[in-house]
C-alpha positions in Angstrom: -42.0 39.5 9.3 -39.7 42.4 9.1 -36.6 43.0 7.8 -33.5 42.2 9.9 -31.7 45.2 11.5 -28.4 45.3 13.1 -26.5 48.4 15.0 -23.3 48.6 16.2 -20.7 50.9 18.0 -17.3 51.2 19.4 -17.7 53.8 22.1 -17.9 57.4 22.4 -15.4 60.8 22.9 -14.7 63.7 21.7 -12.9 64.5 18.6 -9.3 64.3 18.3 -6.7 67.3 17.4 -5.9 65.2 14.3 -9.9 63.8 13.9 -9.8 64.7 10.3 -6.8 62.6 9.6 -8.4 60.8 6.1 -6.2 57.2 6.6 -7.2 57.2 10.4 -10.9 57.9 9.7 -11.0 55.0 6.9 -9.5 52.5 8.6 -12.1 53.1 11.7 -15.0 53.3 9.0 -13.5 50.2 7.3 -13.5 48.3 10.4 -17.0 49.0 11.3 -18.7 48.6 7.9 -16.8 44.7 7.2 -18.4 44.1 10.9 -21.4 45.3 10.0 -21.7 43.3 6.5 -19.9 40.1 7.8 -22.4 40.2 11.4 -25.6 40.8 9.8 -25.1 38.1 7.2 -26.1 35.7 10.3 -29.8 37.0 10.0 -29.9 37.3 6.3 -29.3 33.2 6.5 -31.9 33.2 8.7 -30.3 33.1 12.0 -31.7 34.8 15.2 -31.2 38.6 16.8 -29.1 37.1 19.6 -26.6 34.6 16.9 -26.1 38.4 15.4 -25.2 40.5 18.2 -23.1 37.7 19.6 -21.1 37.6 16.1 -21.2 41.2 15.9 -19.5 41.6 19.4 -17.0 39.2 18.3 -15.7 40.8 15.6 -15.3 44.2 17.4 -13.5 41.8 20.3 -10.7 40.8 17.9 -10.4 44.4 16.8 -7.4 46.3 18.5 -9.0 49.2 17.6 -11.6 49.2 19.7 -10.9 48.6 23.9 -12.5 45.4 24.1 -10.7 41.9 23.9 -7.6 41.9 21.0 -6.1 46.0 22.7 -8.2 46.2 25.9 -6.4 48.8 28.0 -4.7 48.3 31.0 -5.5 48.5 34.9 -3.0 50.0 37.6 -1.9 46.6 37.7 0.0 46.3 34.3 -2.8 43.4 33.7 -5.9 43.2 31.6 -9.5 42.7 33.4 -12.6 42.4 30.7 -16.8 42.2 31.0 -19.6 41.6 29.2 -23.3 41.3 29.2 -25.7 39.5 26.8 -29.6 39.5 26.8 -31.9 38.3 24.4 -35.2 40.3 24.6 -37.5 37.3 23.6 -37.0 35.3 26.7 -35.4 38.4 29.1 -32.5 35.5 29.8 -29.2 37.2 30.3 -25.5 36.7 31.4 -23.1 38.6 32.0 -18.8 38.2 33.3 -16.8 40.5 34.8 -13.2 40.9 35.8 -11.8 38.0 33.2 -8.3 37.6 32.6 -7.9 34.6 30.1 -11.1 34.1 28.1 -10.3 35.1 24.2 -14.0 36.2 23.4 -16.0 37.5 27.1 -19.3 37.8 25.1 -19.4 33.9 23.8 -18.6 33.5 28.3 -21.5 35.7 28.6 -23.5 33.7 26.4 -22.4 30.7 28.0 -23.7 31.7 31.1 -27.2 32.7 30.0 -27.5 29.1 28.1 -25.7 26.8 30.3 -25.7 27.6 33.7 -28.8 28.7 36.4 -26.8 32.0 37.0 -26.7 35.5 35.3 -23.6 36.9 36.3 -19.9 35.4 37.4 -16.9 37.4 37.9 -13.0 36.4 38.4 -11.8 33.2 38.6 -15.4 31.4 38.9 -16.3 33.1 35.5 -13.5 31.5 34.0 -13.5 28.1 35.7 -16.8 28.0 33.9 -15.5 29.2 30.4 -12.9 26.5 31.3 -15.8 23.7 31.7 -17.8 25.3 28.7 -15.1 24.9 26.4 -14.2 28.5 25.6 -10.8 29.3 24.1 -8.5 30.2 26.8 -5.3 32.7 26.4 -2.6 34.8 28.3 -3.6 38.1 29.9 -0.8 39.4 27.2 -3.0 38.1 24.5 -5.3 41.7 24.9 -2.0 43.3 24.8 -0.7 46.0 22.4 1.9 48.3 21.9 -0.4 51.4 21.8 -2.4 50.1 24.8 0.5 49.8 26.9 2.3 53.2 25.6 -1.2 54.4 26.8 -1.2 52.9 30.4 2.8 54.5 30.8 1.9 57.8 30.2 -1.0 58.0 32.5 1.2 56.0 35.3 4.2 58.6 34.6 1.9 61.9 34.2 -1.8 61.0 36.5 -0.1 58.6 39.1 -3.3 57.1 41.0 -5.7 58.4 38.3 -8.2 56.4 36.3 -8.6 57.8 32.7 -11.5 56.8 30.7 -10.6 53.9 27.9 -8.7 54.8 24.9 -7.0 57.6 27.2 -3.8 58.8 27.4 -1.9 58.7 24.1 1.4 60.8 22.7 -0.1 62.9 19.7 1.1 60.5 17.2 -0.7 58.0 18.3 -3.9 60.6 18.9 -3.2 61.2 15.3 -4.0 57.6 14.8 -7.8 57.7 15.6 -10.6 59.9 15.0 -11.9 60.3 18.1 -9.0 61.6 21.1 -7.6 58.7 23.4 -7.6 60.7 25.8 -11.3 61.8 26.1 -13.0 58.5 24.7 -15.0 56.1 26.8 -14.2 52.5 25.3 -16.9 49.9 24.8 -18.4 48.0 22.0 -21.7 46.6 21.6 -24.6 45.1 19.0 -28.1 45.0 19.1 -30.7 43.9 16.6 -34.3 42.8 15.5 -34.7 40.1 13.6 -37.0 39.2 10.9 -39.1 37.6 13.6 -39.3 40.6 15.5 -36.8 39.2 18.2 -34.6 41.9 20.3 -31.5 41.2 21.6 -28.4 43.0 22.7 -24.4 42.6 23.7 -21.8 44.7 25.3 -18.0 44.1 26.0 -15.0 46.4 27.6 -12.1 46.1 28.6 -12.6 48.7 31.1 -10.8 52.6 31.9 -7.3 53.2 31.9 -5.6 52.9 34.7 -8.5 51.7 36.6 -8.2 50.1 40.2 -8.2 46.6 39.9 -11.4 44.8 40.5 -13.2 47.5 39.1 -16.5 47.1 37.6 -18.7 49.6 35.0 -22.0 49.5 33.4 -21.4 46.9 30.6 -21.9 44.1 32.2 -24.8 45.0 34.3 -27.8 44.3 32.9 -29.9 47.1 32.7 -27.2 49.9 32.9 -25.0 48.7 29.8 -27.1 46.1 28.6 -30.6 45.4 28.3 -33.4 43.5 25.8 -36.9 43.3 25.8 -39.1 42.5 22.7 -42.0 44.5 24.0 -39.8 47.6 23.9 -35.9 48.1 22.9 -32.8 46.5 22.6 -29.9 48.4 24.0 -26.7 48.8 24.6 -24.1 51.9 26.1 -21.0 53.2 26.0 -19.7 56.1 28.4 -18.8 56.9 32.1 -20.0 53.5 33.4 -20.4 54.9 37.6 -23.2 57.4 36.0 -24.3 54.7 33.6 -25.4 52.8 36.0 -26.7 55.4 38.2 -28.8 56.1 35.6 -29.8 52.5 34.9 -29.8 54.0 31.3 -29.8 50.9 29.2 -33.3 49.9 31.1 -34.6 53.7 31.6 -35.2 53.4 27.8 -37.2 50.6 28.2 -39.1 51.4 31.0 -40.0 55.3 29.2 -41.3 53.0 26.4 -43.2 50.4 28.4 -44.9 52.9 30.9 -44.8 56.2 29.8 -45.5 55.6 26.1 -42.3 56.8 24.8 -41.1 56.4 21.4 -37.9 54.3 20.8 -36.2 57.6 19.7 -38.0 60.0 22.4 -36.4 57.6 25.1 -33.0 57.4 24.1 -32.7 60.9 23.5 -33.8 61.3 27.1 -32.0 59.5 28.7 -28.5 60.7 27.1 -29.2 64.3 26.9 -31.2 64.6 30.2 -30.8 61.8 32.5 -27.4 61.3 32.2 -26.5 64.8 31.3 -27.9 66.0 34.6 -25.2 64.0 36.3 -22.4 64.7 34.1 -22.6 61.1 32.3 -21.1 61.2 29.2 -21.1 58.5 26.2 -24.1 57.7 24.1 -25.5 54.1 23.3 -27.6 52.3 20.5 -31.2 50.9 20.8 -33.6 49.5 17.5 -36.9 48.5 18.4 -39.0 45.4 17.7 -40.3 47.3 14.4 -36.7 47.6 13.4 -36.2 51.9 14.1 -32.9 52.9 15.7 -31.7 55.4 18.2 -27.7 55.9 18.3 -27.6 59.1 20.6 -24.9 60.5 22.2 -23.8 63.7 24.2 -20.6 63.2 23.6 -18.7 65.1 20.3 -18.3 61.7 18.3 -19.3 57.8 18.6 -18.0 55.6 16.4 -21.3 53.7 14.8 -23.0 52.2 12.3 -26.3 49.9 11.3 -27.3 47.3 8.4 -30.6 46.9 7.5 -31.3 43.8 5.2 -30.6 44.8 1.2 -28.9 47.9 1.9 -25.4 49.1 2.3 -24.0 49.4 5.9 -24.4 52.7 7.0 -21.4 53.8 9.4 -20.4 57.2 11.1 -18.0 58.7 13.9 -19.1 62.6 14.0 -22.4 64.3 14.7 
């Protein structure tokens, strides 16, 4: 038995003008330590790695401040298009949606796919005809909708016509002033993975996408080994960053793989595969990876990433700067 860990992020950018802004930076730090707490109480009652990131992933879904779910940003379209990716490393099963308009929480129709359907991955309107059947909470597209995501979407429509800007992009300073790390350098993705106390992997991812982006467009997060991957023998983990090189990369599995055949510490690998791999390609972001003896790996080549972990009878431990 070991003791229960849980990590978390929100994505990855680089600092904002106003990144020292003491009501912004606690509100971000707030947000990600009562996830933290609330998520990780799931193991210490005993429940399983997967029940934790699934909760975990929830939480930072009904968060508008992070672009996932509740404030995802906006396509070219006006509209809102969301994915997600679960995998629990005990069994390797795994599902994953893409391009969802209407389902409230995308991980729990992620989840729903991996437990109740012989498929990994649906996208569009098949992914949430079977969210319909599963029972999943259905909204409007205006649901993800908020005034600062849509302020955002305006100015790159009015000032980068045709242009795709990576997730929290494009705000007016004030609202830069809002959050630590700048909307308009910030790649915008959450995710959870964890160990529990029976050594069980398993990891989550959700985004509501880039800025601006062509409709029908799909990143890393929902592909499982790029955004999202679990495997008990090796890692849990899960990215955030400039999805096209993400998956390039396959980063999510790379760590894995440098692990499993080439003997690779949990920390050697990730550091690896954010500072080299995707560095040699101009991928930018960072993820999160624990290991089934409960050690943790939150790189990123990026200036910030807004993170944090709880291990069983400790304080969360959160953090947005290098």
């Amino acid at each position: 038995m070991i003791d229960p860990v849980l990590v978390i992020h929100g994505g990855a950018g680089a600092l904002s003008r106003a990144a020292m802004s003491g009501d912004a930076e606690r509100e971000y730090r707030a947000a990600l330590n009562s996830i933290l707490q609330s998520a990780s109480a799931v193991m210490d009652q005993g429940g399983s790695a997967l029940d934790c990131v699934t909760q975990a992933v929830c939480l930072l879904e009904d968060c508008a401040l992070f672009n996932a779910g509740k404030g995802a940003v906006f396509t070219s379209a006006g509209t809102h298009e969301l994915d997600a990716a679960i995998m629990d490393g005990a069994t390797l099963e795994s599902g994953a949606i893409a391009n969802v308009e209407h389902i409230r929480h995308p991980i729990l129709a992620a989840r729903a796919v991996m437990e109740h359907s012989n498929h990994v991955f649906f996208v569009g309107r098949g992914a949430e005809d079977f969210a319909l059947s599963q029972g999943l909470e259905m909204v409007e597209n205006d649901y993800f909708s908020t005034p600062h995501r849509r302020e955002q979407w305006l100015r790159v429509v009015n000032e980068r016509p045709g242009q795709a800007v990576l997730d929290h992009d494009a705000a007016r300073d004030d609202a830069v002033a809002r959050a630590p790390l700048d909307p308009d350098r910030k790649f915008g993705t959450v995710g959870a993975v964890a160990v529990d106390a029976h050594g069980n992997l398993a990891a989550a991812t959700s985004t509501g996408g880039v800025t601006n982006k062509q409709v029908g467009r799909v990143g890393d997060s929902p592909l499982i080994g790029a955004g999202c991957y679990a495997a008990n023998g090796t890692a849990a983990v899960s990215a955030t960053g400039t999805g096209e090189m993400f998956i390039r990369a396959v980063a999510a599995h790379t760590v894995a793989a440098m692990m499993e055949f080439g003997g690779a510490t949990l920390e050697e690998a990730a550091a690896k595969v954010v500072h080299e791999r995707l560095a040699a390609i101009n991928g930018q972001g960072g993820l999160i990876a624990v290991d089934g003896r409960g050690n943790i790996a939150m790189p990123f080549n990026t200036e910030g990433m807004y993170r944090g972990y709880a291990r069983r009878g400790e304080q969360p431990v959160v953090a947005i700067y290098r």
